[in-house]
N, C-alpha and C positions, 0 to 999 in steps of 0.2 A: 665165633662168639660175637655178638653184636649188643647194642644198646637199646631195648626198648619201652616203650612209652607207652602203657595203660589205664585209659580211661571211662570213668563211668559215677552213674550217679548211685547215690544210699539213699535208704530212708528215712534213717534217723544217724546223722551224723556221730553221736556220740556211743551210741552202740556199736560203728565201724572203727571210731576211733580205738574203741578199749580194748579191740580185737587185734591191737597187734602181736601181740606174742603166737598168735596162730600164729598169721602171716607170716610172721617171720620163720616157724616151721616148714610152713609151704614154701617159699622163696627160695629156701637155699638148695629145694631139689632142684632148681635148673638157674640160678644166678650167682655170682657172687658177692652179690650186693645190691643195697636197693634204697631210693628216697620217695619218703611220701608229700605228696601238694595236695592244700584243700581250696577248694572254690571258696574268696571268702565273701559268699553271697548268697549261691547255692549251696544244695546238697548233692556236689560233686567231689571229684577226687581225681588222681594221677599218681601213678603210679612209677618211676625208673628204672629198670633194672638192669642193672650191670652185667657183661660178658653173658648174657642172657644163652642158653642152649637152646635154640628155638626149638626141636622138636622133645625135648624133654619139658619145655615151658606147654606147648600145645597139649601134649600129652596129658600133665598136672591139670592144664584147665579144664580138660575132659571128665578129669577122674570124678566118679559118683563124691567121693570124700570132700571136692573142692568141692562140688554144688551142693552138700550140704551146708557148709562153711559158706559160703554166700548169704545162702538161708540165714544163716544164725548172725551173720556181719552184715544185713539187710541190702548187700550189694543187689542196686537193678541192672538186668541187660538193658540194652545192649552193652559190652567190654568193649570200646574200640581198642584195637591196637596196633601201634604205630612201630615201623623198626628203622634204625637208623641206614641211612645211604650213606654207605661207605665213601668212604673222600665227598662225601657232600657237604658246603658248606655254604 
């Protein structure tokens, strides 16, 4: 499990904001946890997730279900995302 870092821009901030109660449906199929950051400039964001399952996290971003959930939480691609380096500090 590792810790990773996803980022990416919205459209309208507040319509991604309001959407957390999906997210957090989506989230717990491959995290234990997870903190939200907002650009406070742009109409960006970040994402942390906790003990993250990476190939259960990939799988989730794939799913037709998340890309409609994007749609409707006006997430842009590109999703960068980051994973932590073990003992990196």
């Amino acid at each position: 499990m590792a810790r990773v870092v996803a980022t990416h821009s919205v459209g309208d901030m507040d319509t991604w904001l309001a959407g957390g109660a999906n997210r957090a449906v989506l989230f717990k199929q491959f995290c234990s946890g997870y903190r939200i950051y907002r650009h406070p400039t742009a109409s960006k964001v970040a994402v942390v997730w906790e003990d993250a399952d990476l190939p259960k996290l990939e799988a989730t971003l794939a799913h037709p279900d998340t890309q409609k959930a994007k749609v409707k939480d006006t997430v842009l691609d590109p999703i960068d995302v980051y994973v932590e380096v073990v003992g990196g500090r």
